[in-house]
N, C-alpha and C positions, 0 to 999 in steps of 0.2 A: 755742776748740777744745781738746777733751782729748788727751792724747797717746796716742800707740798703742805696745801692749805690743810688747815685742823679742823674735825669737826666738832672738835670740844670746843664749847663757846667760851672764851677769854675772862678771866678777871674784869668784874665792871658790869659784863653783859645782864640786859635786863629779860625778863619775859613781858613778852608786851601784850599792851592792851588789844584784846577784838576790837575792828574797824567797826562803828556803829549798824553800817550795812551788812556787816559779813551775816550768812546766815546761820536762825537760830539756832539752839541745842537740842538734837532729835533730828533734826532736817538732814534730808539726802542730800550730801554734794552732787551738784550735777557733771558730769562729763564738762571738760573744758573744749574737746572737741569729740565728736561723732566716731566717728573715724580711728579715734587714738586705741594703738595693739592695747593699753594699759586698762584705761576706764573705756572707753566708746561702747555704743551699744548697738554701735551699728558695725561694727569690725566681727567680720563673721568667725575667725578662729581664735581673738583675740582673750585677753583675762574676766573683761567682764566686770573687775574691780569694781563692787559699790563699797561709799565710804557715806560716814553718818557723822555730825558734829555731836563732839560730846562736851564735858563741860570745860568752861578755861581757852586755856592753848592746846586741845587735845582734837583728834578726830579717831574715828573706829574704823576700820575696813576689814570687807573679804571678798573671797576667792575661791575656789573651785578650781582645783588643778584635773583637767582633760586630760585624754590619748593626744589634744592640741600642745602640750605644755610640757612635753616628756623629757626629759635627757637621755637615761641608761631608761631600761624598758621599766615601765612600771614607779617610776620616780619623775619627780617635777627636775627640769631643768634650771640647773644654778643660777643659770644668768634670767631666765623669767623668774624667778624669785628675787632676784635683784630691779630685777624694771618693777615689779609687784612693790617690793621697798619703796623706791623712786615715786612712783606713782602715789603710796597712800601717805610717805613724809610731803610730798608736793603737794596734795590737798591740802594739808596746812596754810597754804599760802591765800585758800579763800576766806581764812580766819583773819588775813590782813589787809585783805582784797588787791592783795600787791603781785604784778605777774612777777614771775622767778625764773631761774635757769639754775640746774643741779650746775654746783661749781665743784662738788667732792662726793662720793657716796661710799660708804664701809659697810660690805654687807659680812656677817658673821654665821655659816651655816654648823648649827649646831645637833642637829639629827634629817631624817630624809623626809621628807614629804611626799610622800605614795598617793599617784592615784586615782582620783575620786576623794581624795580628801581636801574638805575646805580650808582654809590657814584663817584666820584671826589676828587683824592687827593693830594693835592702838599705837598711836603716835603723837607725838609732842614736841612743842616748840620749845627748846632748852635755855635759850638766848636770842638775843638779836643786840647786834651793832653797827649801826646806820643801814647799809643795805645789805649784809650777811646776815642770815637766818639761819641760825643753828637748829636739828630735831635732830631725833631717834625715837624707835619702834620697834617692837618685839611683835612676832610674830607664832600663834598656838595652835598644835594641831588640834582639830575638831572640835572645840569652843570655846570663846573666851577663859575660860578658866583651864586647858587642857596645857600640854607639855608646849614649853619654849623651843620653837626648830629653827629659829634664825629670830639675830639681833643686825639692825643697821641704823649706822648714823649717818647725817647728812650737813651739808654746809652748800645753802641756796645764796642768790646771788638776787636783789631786784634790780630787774629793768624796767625799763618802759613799754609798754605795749607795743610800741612801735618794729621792738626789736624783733617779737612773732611776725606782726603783718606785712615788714618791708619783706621779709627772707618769706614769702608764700607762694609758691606757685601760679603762674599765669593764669586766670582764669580764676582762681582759687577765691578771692573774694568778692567774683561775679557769683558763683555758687552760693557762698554762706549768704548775700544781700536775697538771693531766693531759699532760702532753705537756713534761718538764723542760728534752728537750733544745734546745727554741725561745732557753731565753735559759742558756746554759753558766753564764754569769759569774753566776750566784745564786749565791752558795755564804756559808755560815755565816761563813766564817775568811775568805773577800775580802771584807775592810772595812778602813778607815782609823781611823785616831784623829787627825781635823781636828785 
């Protein structure tokens, strides 16, 4: 059996610097694509996820869980509270202006989320070493300051952007060249050097 990657960031690991360009503190992250079930604003049943830079290596997000987001009647579905996780640890990543791919996620549900009720989630980058990017995030019902109902950690991976736009659908970046705002994160200068 192979072992499975940690997302406690190792002895050594640093918190790193904001990329000069990332944006500032207060500022809406935008949707990395239109489309996406997680953030998109254009995904009609999707989370709807807005996240906000806040200061450091941190971002804020929330959510509004729907009749769209149900598991058992009347409660948020486990596993969209887990992509919600995924989703507002992965903003972190326009704090580095680096594209990522979740390599590990550990979500921890610690009460239910009914509802009509929003979640609250801050999140932070724990470490990083070379292209693994440690965070974790806790998430509170009905305002930043209300009850903890889920904790997850995460362990991202950088690539290169290339890695999104080879694996895209036929046509797919005929679309975004008319329609840019679909996928934000094209940009010339958000790239890595693997």
């Amino acid at each position: 059996m192979s072992r499975v990657a940690s997302t406690t960031p190792p002895e050594g690991s640093l918190i790193p610097e904001r990329h000069p360009l990332a944006p500032a503190t207060g500022t809406k992250v935008p949707s990395h694509y239109g489309h996406c079930f997680g953030c998109g604003e254009l995904h009609p049943t999707g989370l709807h996820l807005v996240a906000h830079v806040g200061e450091g290596a941190t971002i804020t997000a929330e959510f509004t869980v729907t009749e769209n987001h149900q598991g058992a009647p009347g409660l948020a579905h486990g596993g969209l509270l887990s992509l919600a996780f995924d989703e507002a640890l992965g903003k972190l990543m326009w704090l580095l202006r680096s594209p990522a791919v979740t390599a590990r996620l550990e979500t921890d549900f610690i009460r239910p989320v009914p509802l009509g009720t929003t979640l609250f989630i801050t999140a932070e980058i724990t470490g990083q070493v070379n292209r693994k990017v440690y965070s974790a995030a806790i998430g509170r019902l009905g305002s930043p300051d209300g009850e903890i109902a889920v904790r997850a950690a995460a362990l991202f991976v950088i690539v290169p952007m290339s890695h999104f736009l080879t694996k895209a659908p036929a046509g797919f970046l005929k679309e975004v060249a008319k329609n840019p705002e679909l996928l934000a994160f094209v940009d010339p200068e958000f790239e890595i050097n693997p």
